[in-house]
PDB file of N, H, CA, C and O in Angstrom:
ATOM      1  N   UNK A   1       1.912 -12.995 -44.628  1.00  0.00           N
ATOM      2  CA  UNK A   1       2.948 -12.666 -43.686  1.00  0.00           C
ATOM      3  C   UNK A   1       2.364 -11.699 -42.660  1.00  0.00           C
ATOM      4  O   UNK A   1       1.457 -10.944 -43.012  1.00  0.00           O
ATOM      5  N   UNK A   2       2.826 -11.680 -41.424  1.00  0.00           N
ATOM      6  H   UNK A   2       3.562 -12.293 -41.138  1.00  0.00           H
ATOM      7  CA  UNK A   2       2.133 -11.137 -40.291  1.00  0.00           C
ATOM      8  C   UNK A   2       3.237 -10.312 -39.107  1.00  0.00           C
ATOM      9  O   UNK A   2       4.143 -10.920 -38.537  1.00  0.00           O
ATOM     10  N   UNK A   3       3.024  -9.248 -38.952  1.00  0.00           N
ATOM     11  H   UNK A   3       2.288  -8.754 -39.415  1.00  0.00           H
ATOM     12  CA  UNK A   3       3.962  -8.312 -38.128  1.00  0.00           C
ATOM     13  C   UNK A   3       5.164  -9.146 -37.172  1.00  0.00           C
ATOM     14  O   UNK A   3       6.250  -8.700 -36.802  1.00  0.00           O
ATOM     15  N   UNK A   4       4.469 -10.731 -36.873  1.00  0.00           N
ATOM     16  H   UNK A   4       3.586 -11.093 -37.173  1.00  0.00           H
ATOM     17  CA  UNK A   4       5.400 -11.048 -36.379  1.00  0.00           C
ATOM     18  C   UNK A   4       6.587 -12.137 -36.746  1.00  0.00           C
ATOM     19  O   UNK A   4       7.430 -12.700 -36.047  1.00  0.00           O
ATOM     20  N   UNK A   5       6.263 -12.185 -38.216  1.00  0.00           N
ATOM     21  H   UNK A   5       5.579 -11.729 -38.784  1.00  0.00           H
ATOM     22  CA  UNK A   5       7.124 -12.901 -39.091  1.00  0.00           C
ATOM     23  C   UNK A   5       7.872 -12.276 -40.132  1.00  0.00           C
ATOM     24  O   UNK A   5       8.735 -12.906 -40.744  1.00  0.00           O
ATOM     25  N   UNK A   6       7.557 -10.865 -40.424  1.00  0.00           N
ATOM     26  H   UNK A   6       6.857 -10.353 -39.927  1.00  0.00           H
ATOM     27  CA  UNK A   6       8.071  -9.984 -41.398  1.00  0.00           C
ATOM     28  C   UNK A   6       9.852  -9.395 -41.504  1.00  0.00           C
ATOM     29  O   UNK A   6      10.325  -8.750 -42.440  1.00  0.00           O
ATOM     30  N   UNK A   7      10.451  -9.769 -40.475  1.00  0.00           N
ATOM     31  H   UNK A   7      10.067 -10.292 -39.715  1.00  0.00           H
ATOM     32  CA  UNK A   7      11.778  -9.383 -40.170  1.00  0.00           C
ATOM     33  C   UNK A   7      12.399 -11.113 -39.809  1.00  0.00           C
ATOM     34  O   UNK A   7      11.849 -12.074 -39.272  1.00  0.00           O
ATOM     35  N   UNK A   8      13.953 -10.892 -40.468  1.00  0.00           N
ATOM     36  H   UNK A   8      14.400 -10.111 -40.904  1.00  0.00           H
ATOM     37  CA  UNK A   8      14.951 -12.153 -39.298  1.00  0.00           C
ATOM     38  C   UNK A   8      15.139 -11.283 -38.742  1.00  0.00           C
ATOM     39  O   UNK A   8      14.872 -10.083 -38.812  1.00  0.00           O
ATOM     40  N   UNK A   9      15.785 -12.104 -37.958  1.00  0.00           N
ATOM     41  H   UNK A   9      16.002 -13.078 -37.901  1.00  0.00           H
ATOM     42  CA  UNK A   9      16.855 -11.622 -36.605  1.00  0.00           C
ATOM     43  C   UNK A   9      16.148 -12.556 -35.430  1.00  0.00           C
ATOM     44  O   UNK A   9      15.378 -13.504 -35.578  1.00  0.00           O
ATOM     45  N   UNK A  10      16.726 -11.907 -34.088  1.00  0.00           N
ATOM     46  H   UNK A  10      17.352 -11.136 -33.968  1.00  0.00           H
ATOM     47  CA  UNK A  10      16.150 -12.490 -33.257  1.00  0.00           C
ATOM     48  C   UNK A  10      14.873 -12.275 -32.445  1.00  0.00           C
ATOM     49  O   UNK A  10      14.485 -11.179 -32.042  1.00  0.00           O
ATOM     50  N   UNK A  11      14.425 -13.139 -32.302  1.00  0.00           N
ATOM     51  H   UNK A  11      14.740 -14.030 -32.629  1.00  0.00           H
ATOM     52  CA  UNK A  11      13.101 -12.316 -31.020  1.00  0.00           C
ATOM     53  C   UNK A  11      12.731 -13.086 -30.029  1.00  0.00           C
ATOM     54  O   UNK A  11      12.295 -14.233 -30.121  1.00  0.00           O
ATOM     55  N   UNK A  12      12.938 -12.330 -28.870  1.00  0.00           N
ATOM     56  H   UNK A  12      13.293 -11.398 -28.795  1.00  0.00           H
ATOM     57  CA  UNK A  12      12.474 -12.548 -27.740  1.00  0.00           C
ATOM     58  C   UNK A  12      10.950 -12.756 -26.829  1.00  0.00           C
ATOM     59  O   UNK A  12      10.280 -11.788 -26.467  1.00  0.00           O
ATOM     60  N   UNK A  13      10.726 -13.598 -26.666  1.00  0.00           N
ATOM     61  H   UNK A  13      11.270 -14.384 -26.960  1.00  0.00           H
ATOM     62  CA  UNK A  13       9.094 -13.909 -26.450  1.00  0.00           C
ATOM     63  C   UNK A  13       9.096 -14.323 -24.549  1.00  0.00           C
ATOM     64  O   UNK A  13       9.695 -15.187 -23.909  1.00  0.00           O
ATOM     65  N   UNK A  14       8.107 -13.213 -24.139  1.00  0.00           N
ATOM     66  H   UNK A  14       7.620 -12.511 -24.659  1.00  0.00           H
ATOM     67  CA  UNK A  14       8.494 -12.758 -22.738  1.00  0.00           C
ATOM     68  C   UNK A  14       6.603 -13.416 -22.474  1.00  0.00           C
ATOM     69  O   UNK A  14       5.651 -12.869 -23.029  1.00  0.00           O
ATOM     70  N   UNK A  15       6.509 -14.227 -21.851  1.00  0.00           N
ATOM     71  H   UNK A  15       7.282 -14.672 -21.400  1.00  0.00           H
ATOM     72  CA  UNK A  15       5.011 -14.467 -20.996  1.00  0.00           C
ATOM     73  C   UNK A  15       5.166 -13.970 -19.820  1.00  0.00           C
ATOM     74  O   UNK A  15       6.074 -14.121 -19.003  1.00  0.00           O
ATOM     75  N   UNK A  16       4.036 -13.253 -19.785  1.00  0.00           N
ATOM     76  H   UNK A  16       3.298 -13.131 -20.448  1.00  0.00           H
ATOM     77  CA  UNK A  16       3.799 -12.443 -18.401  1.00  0.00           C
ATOM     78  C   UNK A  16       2.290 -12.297 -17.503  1.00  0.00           C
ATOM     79  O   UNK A  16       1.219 -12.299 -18.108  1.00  0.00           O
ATOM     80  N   UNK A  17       2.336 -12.216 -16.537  1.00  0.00           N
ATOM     81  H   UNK A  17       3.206 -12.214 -16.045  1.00  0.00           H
ATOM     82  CA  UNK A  17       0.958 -12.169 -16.053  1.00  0.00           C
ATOM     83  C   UNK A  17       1.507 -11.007 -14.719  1.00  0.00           C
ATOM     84  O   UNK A  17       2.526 -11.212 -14.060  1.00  0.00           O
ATOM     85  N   UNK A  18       0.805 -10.083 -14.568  1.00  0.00           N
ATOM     86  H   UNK A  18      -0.023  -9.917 -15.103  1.00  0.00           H
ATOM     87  CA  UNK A  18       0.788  -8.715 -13.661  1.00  0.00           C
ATOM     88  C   UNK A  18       2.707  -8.501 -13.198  1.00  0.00           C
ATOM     89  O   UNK A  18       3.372  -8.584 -12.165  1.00  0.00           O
ATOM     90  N   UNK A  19       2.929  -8.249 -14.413  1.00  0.00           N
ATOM     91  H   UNK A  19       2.389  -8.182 -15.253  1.00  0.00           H
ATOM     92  CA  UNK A  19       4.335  -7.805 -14.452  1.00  0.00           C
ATOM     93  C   UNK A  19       4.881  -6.881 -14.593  1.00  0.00           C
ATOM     94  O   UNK A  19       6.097  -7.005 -14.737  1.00  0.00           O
ATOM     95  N   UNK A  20       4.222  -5.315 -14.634  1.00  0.00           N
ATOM     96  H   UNK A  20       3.234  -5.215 -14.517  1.00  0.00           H
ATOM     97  CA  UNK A  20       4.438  -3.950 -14.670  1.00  0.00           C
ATOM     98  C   UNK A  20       5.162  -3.733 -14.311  1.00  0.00           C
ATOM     99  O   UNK A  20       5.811  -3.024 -15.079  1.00  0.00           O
ATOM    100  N   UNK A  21       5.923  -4.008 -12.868  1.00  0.00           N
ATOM    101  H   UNK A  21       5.395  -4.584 -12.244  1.00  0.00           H
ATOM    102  CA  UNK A  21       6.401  -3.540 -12.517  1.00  0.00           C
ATOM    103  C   UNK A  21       7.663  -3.724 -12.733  1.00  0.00           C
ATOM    104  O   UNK A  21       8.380  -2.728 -12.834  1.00  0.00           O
ATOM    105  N   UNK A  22       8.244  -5.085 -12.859  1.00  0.00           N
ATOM    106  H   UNK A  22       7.662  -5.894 -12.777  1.00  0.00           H
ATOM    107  CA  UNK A  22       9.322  -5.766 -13.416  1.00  0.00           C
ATOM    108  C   UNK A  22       9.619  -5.497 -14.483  1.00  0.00           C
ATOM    109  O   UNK A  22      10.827  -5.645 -14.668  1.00  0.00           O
ATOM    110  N   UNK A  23       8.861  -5.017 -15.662  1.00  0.00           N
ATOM    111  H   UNK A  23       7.880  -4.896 -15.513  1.00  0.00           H
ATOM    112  CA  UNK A  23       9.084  -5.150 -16.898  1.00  0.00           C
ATOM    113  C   UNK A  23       9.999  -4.497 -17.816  1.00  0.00           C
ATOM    114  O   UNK A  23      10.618  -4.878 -18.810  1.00  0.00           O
ATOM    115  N   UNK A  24       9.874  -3.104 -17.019  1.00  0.00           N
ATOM    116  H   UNK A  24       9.371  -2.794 -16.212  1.00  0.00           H
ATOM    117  CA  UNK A  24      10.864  -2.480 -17.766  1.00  0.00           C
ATOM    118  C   UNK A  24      12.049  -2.717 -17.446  1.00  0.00           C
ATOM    119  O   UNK A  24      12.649  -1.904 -18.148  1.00  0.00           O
ATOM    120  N   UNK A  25      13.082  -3.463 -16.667  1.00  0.00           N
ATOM    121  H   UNK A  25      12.594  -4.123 -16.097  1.00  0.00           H
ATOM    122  CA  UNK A  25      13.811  -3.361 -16.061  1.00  0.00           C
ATOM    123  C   UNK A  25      14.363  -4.557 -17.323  1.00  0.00           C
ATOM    124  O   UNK A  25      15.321  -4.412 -18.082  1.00  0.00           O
ATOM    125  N   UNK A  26      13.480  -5.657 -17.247  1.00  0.00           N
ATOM    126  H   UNK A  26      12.702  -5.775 -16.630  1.00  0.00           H
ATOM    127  CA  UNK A  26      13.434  -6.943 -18.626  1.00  0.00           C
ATOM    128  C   UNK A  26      13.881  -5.985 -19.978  1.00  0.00           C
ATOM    129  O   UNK A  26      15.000  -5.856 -20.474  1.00  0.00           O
ATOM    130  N   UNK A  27      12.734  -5.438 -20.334  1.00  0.00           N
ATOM    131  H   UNK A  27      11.825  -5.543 -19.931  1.00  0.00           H
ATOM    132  CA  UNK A  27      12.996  -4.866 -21.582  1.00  0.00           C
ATOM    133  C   UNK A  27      14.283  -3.848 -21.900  1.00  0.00           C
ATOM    134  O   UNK A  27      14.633  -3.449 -23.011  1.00  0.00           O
ATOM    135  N   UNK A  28      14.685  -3.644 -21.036  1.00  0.00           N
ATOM    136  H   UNK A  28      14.401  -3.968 -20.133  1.00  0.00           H
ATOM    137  CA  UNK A  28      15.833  -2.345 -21.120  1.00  0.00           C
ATOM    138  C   UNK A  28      16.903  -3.468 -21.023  1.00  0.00           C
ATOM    139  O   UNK A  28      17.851  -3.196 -21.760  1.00  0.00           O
ATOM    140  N   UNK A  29      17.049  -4.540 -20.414  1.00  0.00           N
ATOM    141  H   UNK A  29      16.279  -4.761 -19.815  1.00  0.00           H
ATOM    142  CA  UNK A  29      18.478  -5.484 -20.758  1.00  0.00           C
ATOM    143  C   UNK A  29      18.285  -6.139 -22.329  1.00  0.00           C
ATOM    144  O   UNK A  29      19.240  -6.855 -22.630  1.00  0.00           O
ATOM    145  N   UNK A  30      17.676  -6.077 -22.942  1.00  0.00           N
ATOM    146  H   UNK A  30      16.900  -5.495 -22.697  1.00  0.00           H
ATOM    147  CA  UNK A  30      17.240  -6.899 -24.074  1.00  0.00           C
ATOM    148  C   UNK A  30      18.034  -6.119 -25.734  1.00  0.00           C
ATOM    149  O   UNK A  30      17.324  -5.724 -26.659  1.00  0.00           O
ATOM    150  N   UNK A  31      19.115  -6.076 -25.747  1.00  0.00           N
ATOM    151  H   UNK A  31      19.691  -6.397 -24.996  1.00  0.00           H
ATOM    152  CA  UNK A  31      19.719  -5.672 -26.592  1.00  0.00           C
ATOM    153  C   UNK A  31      19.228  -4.700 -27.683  1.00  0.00           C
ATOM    154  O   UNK A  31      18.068  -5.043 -27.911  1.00  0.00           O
ATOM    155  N   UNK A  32      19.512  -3.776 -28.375  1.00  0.00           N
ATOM    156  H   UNK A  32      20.454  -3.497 -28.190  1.00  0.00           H
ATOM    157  CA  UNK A  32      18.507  -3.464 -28.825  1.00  0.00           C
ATOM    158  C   UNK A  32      18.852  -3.755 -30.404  1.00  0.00           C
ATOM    159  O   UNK A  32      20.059  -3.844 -30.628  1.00  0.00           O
ATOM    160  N   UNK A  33      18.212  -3.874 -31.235  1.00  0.00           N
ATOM    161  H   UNK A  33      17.231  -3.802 -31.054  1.00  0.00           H
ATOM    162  CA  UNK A  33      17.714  -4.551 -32.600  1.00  0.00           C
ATOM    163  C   UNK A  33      16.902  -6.253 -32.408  1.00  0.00           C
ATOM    164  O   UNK A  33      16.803  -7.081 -33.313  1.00  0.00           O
ATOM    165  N   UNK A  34      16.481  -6.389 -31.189  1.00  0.00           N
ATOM    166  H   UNK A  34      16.562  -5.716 -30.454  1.00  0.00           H
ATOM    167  CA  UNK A  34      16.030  -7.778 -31.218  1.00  0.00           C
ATOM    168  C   UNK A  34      14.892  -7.340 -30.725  1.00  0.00           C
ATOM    169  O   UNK A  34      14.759  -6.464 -29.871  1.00  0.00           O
ATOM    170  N   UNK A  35      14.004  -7.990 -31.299  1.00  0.00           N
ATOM    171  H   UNK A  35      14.111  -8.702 -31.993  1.00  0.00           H
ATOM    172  CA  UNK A  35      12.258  -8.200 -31.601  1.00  0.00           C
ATOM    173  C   UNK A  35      12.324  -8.925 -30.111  1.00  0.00           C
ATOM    174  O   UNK A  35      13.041  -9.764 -29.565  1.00  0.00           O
ATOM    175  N   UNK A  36      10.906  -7.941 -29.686  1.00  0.00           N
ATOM    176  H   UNK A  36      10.324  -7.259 -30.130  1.00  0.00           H
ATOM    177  CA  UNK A  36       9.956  -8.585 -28.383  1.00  0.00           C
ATOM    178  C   UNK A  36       8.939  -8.717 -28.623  1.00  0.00           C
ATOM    179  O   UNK A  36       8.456  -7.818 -29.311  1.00  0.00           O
ATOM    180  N   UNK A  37       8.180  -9.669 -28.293  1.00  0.00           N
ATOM    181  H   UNK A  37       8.572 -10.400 -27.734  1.00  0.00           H
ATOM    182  CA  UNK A  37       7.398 -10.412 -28.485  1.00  0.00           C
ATOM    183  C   UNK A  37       6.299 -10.402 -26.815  1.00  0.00           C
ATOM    184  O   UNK A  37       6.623 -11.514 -26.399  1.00  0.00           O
ATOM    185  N   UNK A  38       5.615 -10.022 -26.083  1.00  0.00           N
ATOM    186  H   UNK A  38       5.352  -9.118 -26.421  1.00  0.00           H
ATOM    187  CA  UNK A  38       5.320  -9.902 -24.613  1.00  0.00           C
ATOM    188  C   UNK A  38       3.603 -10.464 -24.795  1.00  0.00           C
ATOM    189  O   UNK A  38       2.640  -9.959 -25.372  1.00  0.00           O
ATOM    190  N   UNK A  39       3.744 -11.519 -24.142  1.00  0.00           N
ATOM    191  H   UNK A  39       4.527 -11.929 -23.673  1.00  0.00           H
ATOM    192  CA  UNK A  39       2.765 -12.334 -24.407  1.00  0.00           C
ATOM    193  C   UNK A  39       1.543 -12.272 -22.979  1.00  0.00           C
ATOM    194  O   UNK A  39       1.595 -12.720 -21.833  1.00  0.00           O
ATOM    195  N   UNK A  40       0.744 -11.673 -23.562  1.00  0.00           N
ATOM    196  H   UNK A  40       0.701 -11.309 -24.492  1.00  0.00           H
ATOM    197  CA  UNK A  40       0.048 -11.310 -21.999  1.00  0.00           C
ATOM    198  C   UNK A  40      -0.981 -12.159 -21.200  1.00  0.00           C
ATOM    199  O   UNK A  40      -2.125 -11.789 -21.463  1.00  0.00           O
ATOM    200  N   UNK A  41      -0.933 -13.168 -20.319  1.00  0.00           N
ATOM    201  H   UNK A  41      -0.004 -13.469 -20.106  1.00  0.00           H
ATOM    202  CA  UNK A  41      -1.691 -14.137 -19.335  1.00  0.00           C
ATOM    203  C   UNK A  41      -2.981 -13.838 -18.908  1.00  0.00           C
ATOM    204  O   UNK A  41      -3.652 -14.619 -18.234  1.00  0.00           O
ATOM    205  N   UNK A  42      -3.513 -12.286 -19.423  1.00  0.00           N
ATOM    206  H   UNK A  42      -2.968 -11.651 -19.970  1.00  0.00           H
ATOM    207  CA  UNK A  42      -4.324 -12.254 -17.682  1.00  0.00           C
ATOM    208  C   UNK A  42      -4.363 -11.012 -17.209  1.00  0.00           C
ATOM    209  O   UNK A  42      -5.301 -10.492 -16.605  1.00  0.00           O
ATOM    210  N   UNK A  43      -3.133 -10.445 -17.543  1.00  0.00           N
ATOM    211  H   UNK A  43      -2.370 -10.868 -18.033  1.00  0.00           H
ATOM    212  CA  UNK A  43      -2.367  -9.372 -16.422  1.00  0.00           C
ATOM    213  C   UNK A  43      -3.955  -8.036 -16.131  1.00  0.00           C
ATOM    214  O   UNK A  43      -4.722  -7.430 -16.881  1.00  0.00           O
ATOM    215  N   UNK A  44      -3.745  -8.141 -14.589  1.00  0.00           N
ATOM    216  H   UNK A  44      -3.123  -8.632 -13.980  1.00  0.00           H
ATOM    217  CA  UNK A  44      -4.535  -6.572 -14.377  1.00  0.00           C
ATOM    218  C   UNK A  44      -4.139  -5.303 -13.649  1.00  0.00           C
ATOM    219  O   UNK A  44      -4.787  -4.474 -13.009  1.00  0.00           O
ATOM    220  N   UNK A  45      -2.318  -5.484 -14.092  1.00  0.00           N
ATOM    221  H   UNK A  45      -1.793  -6.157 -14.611  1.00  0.00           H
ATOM    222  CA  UNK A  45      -1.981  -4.389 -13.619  1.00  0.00           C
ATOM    223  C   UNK A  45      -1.494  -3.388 -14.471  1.00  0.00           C
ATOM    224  O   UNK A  45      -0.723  -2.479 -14.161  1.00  0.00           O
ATOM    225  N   UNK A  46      -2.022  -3.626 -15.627  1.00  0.00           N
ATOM    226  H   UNK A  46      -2.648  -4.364 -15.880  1.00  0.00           H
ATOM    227  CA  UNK A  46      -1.214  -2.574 -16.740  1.00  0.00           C
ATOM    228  C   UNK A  46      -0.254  -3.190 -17.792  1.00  0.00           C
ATOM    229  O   UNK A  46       0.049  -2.444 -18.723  1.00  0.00           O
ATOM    230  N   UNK A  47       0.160  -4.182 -17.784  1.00  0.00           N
ATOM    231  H   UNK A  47      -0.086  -4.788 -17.027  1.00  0.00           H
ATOM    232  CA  UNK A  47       1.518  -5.271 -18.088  1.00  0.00           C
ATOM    233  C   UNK A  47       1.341  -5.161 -19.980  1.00  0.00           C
ATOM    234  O   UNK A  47       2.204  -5.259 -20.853  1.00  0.00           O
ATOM    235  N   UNK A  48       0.224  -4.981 -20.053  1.00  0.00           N
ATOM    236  H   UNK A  48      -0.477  -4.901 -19.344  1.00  0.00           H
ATOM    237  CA  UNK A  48       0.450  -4.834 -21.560  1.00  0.00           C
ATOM    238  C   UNK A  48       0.643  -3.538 -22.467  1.00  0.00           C
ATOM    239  O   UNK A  48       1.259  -3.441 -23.528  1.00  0.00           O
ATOM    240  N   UNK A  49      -0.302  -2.233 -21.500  1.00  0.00           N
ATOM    241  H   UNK A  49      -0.803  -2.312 -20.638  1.00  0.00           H
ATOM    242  CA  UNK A  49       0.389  -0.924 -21.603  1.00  0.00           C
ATOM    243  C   UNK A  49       1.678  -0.297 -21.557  1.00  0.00           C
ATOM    244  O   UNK A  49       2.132   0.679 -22.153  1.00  0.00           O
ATOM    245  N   UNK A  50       2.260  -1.247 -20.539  1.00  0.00           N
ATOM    246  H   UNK A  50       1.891  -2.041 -20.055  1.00  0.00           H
ATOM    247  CA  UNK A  50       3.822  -1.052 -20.036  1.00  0.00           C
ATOM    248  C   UNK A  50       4.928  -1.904 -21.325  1.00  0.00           C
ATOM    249  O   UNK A  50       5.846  -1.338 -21.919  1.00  0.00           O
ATOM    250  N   UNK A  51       4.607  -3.029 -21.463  1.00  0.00           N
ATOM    251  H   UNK A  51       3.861  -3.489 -20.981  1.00  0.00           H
ATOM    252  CA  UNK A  51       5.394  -3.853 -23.278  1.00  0.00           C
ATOM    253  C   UNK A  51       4.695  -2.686 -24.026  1.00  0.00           C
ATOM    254  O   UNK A  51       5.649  -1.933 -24.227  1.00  0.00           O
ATOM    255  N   UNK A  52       3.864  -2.228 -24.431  1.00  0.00           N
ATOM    256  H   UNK A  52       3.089  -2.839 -24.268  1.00  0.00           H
ATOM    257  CA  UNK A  52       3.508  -1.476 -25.692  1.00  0.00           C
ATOM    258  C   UNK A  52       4.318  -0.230 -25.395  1.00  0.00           C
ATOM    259  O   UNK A  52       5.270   0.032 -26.132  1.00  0.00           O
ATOM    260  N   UNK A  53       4.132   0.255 -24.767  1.00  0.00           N
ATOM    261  H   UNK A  53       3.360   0.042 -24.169  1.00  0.00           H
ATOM    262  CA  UNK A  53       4.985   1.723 -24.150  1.00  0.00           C
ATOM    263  C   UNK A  53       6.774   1.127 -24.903  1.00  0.00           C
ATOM    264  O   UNK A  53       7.247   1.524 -25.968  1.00  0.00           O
ATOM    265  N   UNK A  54       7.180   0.492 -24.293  1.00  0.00           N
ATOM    266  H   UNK A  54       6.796   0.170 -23.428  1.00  0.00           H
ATOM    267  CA  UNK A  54       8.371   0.102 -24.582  1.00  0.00           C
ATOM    268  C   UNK A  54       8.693  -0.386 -26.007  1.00  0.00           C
ATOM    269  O   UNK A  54       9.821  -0.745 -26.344  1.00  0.00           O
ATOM    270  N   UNK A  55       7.799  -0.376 -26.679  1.00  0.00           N
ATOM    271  H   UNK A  55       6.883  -0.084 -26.405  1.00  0.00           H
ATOM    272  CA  UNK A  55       8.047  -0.859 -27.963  1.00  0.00           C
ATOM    273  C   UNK A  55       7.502  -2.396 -28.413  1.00  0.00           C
ATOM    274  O   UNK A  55       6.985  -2.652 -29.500  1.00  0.00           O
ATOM    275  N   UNK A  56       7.710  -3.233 -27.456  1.00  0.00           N
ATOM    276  H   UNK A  56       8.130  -3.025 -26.572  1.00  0.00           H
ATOM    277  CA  UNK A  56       7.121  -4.369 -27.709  1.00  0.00           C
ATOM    278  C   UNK A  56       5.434  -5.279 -28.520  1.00  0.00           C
ATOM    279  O   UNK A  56       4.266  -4.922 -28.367  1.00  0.00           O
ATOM    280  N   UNK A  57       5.867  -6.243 -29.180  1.00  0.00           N
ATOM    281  H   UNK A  57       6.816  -6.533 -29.305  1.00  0.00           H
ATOM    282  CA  UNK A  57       4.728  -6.380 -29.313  1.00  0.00           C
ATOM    283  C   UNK A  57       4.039  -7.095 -28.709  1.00  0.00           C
ATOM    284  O   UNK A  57       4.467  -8.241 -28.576  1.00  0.00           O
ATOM    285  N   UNK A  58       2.920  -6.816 -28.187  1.00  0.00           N
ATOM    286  H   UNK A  58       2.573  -5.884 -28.294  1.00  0.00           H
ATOM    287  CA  UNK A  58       1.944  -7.492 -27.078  1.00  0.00           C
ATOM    288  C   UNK A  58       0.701  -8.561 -27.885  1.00  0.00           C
ATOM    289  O   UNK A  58      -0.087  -8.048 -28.679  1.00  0.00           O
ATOM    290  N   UNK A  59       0.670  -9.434 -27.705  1.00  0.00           N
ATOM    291  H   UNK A  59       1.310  -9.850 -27.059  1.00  0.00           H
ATOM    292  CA  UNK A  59      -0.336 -10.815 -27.946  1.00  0.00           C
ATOM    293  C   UNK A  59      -0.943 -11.579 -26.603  1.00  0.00           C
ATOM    294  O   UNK A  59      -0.313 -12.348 -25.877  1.00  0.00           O
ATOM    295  N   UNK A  60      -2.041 -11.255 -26.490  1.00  0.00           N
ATOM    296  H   UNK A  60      -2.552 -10.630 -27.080  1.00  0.00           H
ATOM    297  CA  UNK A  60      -2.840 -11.904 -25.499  1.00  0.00           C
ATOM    298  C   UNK A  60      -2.994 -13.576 -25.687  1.00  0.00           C
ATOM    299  O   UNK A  60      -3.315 -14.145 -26.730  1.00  0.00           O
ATOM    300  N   UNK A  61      -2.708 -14.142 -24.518  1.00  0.00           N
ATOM    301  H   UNK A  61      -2.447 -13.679 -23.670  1.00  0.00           H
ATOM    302  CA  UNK A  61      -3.331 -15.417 -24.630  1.00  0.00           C
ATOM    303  C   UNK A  61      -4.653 -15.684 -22.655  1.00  0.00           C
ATOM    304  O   UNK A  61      -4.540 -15.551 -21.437  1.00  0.00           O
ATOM    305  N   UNK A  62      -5.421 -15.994 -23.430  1.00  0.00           N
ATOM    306  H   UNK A  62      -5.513 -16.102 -24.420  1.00  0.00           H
ATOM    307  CA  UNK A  62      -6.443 -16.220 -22.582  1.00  0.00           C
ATOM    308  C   UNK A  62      -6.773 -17.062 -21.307  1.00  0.00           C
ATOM    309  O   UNK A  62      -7.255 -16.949 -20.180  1.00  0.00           O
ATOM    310  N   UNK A  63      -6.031 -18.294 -22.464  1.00  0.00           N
ATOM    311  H   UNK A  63      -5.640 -18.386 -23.380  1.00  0.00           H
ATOM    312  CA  UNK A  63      -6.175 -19.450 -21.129  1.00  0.00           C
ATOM    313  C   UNK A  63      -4.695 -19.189 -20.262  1.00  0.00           C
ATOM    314  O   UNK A  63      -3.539 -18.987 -20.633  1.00  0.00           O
ATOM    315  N   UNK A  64      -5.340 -19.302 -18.948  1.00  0.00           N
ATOM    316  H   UNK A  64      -6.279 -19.467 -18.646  1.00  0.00           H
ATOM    317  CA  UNK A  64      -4.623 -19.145 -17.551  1.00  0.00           C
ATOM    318  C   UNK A  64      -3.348 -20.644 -17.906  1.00  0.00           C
ATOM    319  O   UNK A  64      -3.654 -21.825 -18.066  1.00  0.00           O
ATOM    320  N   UNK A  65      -2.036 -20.067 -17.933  1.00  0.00           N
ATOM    321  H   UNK A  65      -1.787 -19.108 -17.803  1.00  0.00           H
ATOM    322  CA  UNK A  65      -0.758 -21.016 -17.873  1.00  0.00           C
ATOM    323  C   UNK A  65      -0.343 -21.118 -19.121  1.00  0.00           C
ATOM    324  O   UNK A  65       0.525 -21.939 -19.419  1.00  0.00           O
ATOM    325  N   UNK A  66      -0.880 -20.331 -19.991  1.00  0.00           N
ATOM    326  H   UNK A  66      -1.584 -19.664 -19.749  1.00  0.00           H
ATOM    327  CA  UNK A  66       0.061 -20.874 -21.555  1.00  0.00           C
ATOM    328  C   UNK A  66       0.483 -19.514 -22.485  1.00  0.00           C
ATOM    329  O   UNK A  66       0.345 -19.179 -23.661  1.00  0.00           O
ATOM    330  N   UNK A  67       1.090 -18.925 -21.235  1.00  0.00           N
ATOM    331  H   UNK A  67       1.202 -19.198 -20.280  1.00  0.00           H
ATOM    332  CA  UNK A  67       1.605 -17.825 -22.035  1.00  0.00           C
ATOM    333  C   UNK A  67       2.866 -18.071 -22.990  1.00  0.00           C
ATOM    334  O   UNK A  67       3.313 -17.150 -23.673  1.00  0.00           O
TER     335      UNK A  67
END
């Protein structure tokens, strides 16, 4: 079992690529007891510092379009 299967409920799975700036604005409507999930593209503006800051959990995916 793995941090991101260890709880029900719901979770929210956000792909993003240089979304800092937007992000918190996402994460603060997102109810709170529901799992985020912030799946990172690429980003080189901070976008995964900014989901971790917020609580979220951040998972990189590499290839360009399949966040």
């Amino acid at each position: 079992m793995t941090e991101l299967d260890s709880e029900p409920g719901v979770t929210v799975v956000i792909p993003c690529r240089d979304e800092a700036e937007a992000l918190p604005g996402v994460l603060s409507a997102i109810p709170i007891g529901y799992r985020v999930i912030v799946v990172d593209n690429g980003s080189t503006d901070g976008t995964a510092a900014v989901a971790r800051a917020a609580g979220a959990t951040v998972v990189t995916e590499s290839k360009p379009g399949y966040g």
